[in-house]
N, C-alpha and C positions, 0 to 999 in steps of 0.2 A: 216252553218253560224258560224263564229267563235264568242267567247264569247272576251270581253274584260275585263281585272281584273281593277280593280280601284286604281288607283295612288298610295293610299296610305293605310296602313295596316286599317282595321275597327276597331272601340273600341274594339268589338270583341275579334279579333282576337288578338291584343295587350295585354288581360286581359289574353286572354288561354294561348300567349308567353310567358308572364310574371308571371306569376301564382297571379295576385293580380288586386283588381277594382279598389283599388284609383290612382290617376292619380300620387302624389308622391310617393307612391313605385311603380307604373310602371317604374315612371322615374329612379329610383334609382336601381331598378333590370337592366332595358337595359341598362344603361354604366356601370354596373358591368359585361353585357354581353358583352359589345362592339360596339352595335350597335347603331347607329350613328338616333339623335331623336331631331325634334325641339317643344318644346311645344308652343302649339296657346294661344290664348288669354285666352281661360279657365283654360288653363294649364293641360291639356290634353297634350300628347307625341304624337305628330305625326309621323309615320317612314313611309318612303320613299320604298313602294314596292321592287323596282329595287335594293335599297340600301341594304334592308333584303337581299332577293335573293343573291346579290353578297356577302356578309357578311356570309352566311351558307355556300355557295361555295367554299370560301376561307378558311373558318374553315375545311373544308374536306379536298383540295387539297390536294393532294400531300400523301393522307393517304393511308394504305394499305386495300383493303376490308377486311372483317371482315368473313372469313370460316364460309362456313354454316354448323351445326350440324350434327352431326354423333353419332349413337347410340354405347357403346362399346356392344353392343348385338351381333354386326355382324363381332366381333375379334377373 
């Protein structure tokens, strides 16, 4: 049975992206990061699951991965 995520980011999770609990530096942290946020009536940041998602997506594209570690032990 598949699980279904929920529309929209949780306080949660918003607080750990943001590294902060009040709702105006959340807000002020995510459009410094860019990502696209409408505050509700408490004023709380809402972000748009799908929105995050495509927004980290986009911040990667196109990058090069990143070599995984190698010891010079073995030179």
């Amino acid at each position: 049975m598949e699980t279904i995520e929920p529309l929209f980011l949780t306080p949660k999770e918003v607080a750990e992206l943001t590294g902060f609990k009040r709702n105006k530096n959340q807000a002020m942290r995510l459009a410094e990061m860019g990502i696209p946020f409408i505050p509700n009536a408490a004023g709380r940041p809402i972000v748009a699951r799908a929105i995050f998602i495509g927004t980290m997506a986009a911040a990667t594209a196109g990058k090069k991965p990143r070599s995984t570690w190698k010891s010079n032990v073995t030179k």
